[in-house]
RODRENVEX-239931 format. One record per residue (C-alpha): x, y, z; residue in three letters. Coordinates in steps of 0.1 Angstrom, whole numbers, padded with zeros to 4 digits, always signed. Layout:
N
XYZALA
...
***
This chain:
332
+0221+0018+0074UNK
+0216-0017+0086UNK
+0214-0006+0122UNK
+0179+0013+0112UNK
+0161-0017+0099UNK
+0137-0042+0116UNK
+0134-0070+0117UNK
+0104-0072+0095UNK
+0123-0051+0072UNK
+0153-0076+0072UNK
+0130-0104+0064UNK
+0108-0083+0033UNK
+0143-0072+0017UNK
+0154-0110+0016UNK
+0120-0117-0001UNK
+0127-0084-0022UNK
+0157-0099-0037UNK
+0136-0136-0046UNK
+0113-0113-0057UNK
+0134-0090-0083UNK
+0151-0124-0092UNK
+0114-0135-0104UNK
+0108-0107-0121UNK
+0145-0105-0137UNK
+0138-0142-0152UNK
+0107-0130-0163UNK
+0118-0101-0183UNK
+0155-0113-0194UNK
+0149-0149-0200UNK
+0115-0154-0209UNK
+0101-0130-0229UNK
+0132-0116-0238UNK
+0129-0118-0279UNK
+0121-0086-0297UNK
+0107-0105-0324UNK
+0084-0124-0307UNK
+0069-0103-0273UNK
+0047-0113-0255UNK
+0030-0089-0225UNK
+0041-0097-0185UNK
+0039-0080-0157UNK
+0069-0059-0137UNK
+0051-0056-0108UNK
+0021-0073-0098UNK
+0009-0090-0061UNK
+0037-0111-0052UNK
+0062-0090-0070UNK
+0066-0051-0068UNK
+0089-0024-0081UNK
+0094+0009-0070UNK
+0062+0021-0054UNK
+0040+0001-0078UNK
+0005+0013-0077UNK
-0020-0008-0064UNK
-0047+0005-0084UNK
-0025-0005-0120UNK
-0026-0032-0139UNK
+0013-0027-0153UNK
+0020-0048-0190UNK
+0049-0049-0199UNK
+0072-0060-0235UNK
+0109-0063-0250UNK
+0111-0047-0278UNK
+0138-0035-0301UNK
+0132+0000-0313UNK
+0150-0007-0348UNK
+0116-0029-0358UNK
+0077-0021-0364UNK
+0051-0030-0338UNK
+0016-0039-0333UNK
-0006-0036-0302UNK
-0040-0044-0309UNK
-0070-0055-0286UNK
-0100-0042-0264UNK
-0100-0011-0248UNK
-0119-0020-0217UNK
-0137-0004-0194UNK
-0100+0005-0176UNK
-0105+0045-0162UNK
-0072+0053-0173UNK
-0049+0038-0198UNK
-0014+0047-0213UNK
+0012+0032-0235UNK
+0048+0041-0233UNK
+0080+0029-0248UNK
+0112+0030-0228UNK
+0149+0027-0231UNK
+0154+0006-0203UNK
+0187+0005-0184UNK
+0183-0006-0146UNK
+0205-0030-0152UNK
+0231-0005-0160UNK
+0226+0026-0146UNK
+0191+0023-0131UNK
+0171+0046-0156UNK
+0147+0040-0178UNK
+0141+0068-0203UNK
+0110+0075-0218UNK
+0110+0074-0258UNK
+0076+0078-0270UNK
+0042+0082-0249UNK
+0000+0073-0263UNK
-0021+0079-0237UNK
-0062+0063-0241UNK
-0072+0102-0246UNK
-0052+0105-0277UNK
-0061+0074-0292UNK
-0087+0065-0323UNK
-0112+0038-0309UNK
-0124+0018-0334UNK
-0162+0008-0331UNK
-0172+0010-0296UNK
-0140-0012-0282UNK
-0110-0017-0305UNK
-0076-0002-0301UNK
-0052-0009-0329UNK
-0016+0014-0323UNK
+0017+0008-0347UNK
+0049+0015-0330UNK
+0078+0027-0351UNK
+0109+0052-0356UNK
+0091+0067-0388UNK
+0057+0088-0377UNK
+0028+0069-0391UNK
-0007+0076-0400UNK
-0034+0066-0371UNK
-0027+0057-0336UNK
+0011+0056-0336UNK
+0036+0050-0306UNK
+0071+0063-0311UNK
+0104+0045-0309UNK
+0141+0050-0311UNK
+0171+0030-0317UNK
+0172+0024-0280UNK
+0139+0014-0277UNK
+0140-0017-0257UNK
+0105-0020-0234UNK
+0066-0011-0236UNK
+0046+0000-0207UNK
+0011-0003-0202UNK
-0004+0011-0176UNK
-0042+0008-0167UNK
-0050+0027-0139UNK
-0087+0013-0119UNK
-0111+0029-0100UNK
-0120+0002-0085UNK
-0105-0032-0100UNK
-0137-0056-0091UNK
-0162-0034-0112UNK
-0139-0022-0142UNK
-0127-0042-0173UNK
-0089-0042-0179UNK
-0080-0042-0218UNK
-0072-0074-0235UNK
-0039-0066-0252UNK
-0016-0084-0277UNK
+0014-0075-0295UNK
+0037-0083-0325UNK
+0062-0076-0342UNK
+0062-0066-0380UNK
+0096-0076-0390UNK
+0098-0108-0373UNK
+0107-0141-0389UNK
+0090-0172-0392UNK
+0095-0187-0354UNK
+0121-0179-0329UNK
+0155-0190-0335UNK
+0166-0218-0304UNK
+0184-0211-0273UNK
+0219-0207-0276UNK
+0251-0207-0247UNK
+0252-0169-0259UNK
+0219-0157-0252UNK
+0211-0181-0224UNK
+0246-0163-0201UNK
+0235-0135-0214UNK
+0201-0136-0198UNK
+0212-0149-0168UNK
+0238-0120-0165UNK
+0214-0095-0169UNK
+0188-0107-0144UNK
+0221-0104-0118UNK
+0219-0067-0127UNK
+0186-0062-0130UNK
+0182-0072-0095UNK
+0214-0053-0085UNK
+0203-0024-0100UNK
+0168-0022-0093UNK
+0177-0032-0056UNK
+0204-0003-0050UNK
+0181+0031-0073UNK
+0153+0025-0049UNK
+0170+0022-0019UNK
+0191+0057-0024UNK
+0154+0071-0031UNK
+0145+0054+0005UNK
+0182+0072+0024UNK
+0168+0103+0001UNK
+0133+0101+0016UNK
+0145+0097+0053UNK
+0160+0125+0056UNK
+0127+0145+0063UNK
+0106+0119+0083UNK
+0065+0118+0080UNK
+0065+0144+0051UNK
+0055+0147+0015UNK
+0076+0177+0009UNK
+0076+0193-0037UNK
+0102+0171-0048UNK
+0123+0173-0082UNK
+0104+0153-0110UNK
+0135+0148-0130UNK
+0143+0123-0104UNK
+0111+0098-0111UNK
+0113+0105-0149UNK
+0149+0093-0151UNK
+0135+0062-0136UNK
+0103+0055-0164UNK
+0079+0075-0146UNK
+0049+0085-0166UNK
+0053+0123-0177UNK
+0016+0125-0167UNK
+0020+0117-0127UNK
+0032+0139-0104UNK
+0054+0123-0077UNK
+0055+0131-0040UNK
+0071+0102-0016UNK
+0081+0102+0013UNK
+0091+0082+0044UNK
+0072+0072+0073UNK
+0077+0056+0113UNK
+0056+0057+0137UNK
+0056+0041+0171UNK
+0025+0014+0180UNK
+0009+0042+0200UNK
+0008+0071+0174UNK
-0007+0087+0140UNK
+0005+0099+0112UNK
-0021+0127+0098UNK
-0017+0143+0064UNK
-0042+0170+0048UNK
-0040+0181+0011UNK
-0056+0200-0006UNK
-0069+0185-0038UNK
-0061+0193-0074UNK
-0087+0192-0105UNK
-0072+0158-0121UNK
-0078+0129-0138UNK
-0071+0107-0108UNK
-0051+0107-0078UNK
-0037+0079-0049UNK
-0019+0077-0019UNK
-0004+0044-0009UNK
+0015+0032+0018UNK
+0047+0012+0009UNK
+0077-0006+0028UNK
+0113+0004+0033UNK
+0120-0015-0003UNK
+0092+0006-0019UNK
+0068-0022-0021UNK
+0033-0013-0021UNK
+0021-0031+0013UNK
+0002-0063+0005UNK
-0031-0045-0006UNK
-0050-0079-0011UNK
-0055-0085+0027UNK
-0051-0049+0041UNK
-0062-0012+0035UNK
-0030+0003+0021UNK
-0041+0032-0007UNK
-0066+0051-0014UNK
-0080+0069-0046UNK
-0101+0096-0058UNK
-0133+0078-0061UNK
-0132+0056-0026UNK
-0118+0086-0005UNK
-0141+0105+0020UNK
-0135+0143+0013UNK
-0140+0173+0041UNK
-0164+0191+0033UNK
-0143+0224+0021UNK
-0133+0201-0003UNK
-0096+0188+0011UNK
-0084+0154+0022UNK
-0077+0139+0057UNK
-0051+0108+0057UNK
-0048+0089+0091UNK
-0022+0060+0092UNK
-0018+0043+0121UNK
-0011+0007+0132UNK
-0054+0000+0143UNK
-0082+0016+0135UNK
-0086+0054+0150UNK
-0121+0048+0133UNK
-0123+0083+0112UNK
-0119+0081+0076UNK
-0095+0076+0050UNK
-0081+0052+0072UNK
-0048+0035+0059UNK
-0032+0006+0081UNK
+0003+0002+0085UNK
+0004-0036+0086UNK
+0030-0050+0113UNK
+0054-0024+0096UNK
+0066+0004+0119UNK
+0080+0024+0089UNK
+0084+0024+0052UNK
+0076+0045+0024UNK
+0046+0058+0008UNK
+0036+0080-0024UNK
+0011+0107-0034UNK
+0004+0112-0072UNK
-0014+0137-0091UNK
-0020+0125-0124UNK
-0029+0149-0154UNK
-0034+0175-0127UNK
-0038+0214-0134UNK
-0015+0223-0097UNK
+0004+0202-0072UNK
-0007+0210-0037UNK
+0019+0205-0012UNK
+0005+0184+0015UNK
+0010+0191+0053UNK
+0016+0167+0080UNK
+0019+0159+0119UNK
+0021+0126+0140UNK
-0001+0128+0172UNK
-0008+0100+0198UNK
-0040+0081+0201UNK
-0047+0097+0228UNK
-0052+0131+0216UNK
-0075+0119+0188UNK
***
């Protein structure tokens, strides 16, 4: 309800909306022609959907799943790196099924760098993406490390059927467009705040949660999800403990009451598996709190006196429930 929301959350869900509104003229108007994609980005520093991960580099497509792809390019020096094609429909109903997944550890490199995948209903020889009929969006996600040292992939795409240039905007598609960014935002806006009311109802906790939830919504079948919802007073501490799961990779983040990652270019909002400081029986400590308590694994709540914030396992062989507890400074 309105009545729970600060005034700093007031002020972020105004910019959430310009935001979404971006990101809805992005995807729906301009580079919204399955015969001619081009790769953009649904969430990125100044624009951010649904807990996006700070540590991802998210590309994104329009496709149409009746027609043959191409993504070709270099793999990088990205840690992780997955491909997936979607049947996108927040602008309907807010889900986004998952149609066909290619994830780096499946795919033939060719040489010491190239990647070269065809995407396509009919199973193909090679690296090979799968679509459907309702096949309407690729994601890539590159998952870093650490983003100043590692080398993201340089990507392109194209599609196989297409004709010789784009045909010229008409009264049709252009209404079209404009009436799907409207839901876009609508939708988008309203799935992420009933996973907000969802989350609120146990405060401070990552408590197992039901997958099928974050699937519906184009998570990647590799992750495993736990969010949760945070709010804590200037004067105390949120502390979690975990123990931690043989995995390819791991983060927590920090988000607001929108699910926006907090703005991780000027503040410690996330950690990962490679800059976290373990204890030494092997289990993680995370303190969040508002300034520095000076232990480890400090993450900083930025002006926000509540929000969200996310745990994933990804490719992980158990899902550890985490335990947690708010103290005051004080009894640090």
């Amino acid at each position: 309800g309105e009545k729970d929301l600060t005034h700093l959350d007031v002020h972020e869900g105004w910019r959430y909306l310009t935001r979404l509104t971006r990101l809805g003229l992005e995807m729906a108007l301009e580079s919204n022609d399955p015969f001619f994609p081009s790769f953009y980005s649904l969430s990125h520093e100044t624009a951010k959907i649904g807990a996006d991960n700070p540590d991802n580099l998210y590309l994104n497509a329009t496709i149409d799943g009746n027609f043959d792809y191409r993504i070709w390019g270099s793999r990088g020096t990205v840690h992780y790196l997955s491909f997936g094609t979607k049947a996108n429909k927040y602008s309907e109903d807010g889900t986004m099924k998952t149609t066909g997944e290619l994830d780096i550890k499946e795919i033939e490199i060719q040489g010491s760098d190239l990647i070269d995948i065809v995407l396509s209903k009919n199973k193909k020889e090679g690296n090979w993406l799968p679509l459907s009929s309702d096949s309407n969006l690729v994601i890539v996600r590159q998952t870093f490390l650490d983003k100043s040292s590692e080398k993201s992939a340089s990507l392109n795409i194209e599609c196989l059927n297409a004709p010789d240039s784009p045909a010229p905007l008409n009264d049709e598609r252009l209404v079209q467009s404009l009436q799907t960014v409207a839901r876009f935002v609508n939708g988008t806006a309203s799935t992420f705040v009933n996973w907000t009311n969802k989350f609120k109802q146990q405060l401070n906790k990552l408590p197992s949660q039901d997958q099928q939830m974050y699937q519906k919504a184009g998570g990647d079948p590799n992750i495993h999800y736990l969010h949760g919802f945070w709010k804590l007073e200037q004067d105390e501490v949120l502390i979690i403990n975990t123990k931690v799961p043989n995995c390819d990779y791991w983060n927590f983040q920090l988000d607001n009451y929108w699910m926006e990652s907090l703005d991780y270019r000027f503040h410690k909002i996330s950690l990962n598996n490679s800059n976290a400081r373990l204890n030494n029986d092997g289990t993680l400590t995370i303190v969040i709190s508002s300034f520095n308590p000076d232990m480890p694994n400090w993450i900083e709540t930025a002006g926000h006196k509540q929000g969200t914030m996310l745990l994933r396992w990804v490719g992980a062989d158990e899902y550890p429930e985490p335990c947690s507890e708010v103290k005051k400074f004080s009894e640090l």
